[in-house]
C-alpha positions as a Markdown table, in Angstrom:
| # | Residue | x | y | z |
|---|---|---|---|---|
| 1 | Unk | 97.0 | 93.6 | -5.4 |
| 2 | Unk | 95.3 | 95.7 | -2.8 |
| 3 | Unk | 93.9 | 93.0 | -0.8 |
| 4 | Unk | 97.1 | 91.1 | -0.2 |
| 5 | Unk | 99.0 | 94.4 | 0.8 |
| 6 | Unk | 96.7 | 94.3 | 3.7 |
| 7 | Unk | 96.9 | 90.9 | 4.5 |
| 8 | Unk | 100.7 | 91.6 | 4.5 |
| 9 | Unk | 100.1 | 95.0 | 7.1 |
| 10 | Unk | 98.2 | 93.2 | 9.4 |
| 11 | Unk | 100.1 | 89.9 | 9.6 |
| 12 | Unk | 103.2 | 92.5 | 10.6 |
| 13 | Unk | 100.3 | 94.0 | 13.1 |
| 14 | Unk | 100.2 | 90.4 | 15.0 |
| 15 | Unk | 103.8 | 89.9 | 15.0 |
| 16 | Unk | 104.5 | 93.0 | 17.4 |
| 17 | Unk | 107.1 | 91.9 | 20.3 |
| 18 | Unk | 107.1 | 93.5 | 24.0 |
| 19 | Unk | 109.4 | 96.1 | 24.4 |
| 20 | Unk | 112.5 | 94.6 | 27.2 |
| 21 | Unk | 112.7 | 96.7 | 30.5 |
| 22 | Unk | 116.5 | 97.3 | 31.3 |
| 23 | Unk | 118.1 | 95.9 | 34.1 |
| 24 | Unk | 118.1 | 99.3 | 36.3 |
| 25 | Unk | 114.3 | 99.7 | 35.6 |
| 26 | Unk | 113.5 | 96.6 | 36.9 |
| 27 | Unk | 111.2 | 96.6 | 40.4 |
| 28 | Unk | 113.6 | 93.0 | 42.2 |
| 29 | Unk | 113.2 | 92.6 | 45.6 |
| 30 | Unk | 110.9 | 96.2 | 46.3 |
| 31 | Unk | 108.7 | 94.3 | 48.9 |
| 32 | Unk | 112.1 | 93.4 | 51.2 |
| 33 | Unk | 113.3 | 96.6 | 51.5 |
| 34 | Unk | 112.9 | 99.4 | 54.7 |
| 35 | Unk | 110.0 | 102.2 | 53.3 |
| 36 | Unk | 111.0 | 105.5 | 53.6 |
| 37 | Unk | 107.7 | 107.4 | 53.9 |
| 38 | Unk | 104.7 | 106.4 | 55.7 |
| 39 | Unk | 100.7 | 106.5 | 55.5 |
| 40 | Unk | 98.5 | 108.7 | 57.1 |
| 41 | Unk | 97.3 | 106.9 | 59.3 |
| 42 | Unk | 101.2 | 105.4 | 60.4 |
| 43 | Unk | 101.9 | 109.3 | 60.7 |
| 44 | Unk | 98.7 | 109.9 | 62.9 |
| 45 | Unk | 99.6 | 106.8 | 65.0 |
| 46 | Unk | 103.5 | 107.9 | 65.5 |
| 47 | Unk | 102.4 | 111.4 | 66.5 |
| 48 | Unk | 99.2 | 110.4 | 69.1 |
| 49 | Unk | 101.9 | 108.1 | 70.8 |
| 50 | Unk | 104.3 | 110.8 | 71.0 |
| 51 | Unk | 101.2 | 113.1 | 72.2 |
| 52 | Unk | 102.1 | 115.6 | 69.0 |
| 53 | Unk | 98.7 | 115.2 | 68.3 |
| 54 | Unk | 95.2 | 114.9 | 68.9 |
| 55 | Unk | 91.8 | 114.4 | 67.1 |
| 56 | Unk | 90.3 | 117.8 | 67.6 |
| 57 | Unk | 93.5 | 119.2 | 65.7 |
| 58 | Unk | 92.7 | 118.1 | 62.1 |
| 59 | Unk | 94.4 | 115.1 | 59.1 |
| 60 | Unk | 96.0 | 118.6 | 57.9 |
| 61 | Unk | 98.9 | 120.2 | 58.5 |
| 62 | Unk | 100.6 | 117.3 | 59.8 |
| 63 | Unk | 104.1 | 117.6 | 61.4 |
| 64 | Unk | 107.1 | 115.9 | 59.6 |
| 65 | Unk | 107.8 | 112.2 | 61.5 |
| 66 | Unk | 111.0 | 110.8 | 60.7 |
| 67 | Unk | 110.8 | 106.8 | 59.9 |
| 68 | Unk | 112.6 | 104.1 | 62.2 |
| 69 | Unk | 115.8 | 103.3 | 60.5 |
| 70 | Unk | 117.9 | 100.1 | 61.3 |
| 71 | Unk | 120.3 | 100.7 | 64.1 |
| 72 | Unk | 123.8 | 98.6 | 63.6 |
| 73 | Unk | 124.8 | 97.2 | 67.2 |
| 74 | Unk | 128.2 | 96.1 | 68.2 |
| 75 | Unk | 128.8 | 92.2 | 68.7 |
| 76 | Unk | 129.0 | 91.6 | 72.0 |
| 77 | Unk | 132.1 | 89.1 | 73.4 |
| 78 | Unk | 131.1 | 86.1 | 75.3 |
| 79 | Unk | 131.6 | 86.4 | 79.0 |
| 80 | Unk | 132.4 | 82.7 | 79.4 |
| 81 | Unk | 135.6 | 83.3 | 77.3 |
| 82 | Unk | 136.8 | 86.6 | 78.7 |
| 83 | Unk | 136.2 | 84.6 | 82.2 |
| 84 | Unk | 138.4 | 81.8 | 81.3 |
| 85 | Unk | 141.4 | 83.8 | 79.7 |
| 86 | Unk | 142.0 | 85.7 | 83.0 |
| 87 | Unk | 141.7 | 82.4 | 85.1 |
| 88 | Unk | 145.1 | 81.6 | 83.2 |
């Protein structure tokens, strides 16, 4: 009686599922996206070609550098149909 409750345990051992992740935990489309904070070494690059920084002046300590964000432009007209319109 012994050895089959153990045979009962450890089939019930090898039956385990994987949790599910919800929906907002998920990690879609991370690669696509604009990154908000930067490496070192993009922070040293940004501030030598600024000239906020230089060698001699230490990896430590490091100034804040804000990240390039998109810029939303305007759609420009076409100058062939403002061109026309005051011909007639």
């Amino acid at each position: 009686m012994f050895a089959q409750a153990a045979d009962t345990e450890s089939e019930s051992v090898e039956r385990t599922y994987p949790m599910s992740i919800h929906s907002s935990l998920k990690a879609s489309g991370t690669g696509s996206g604009q990154r908000n904070v930067w490496t070192r070494v993009e922070r040293l690059a940004a501030l030598k070609k600024d000239g906020r920084w230089t060698p001699e002046e230490g990896v430590t300590g490091l100034p804040k550098v804000r990240t390039k964000f998109k810029v939303v432009t305007k759609k420009k007209k076409k100058k062939k149909d403002d061109d026309e319109k005051k011909d007639k």
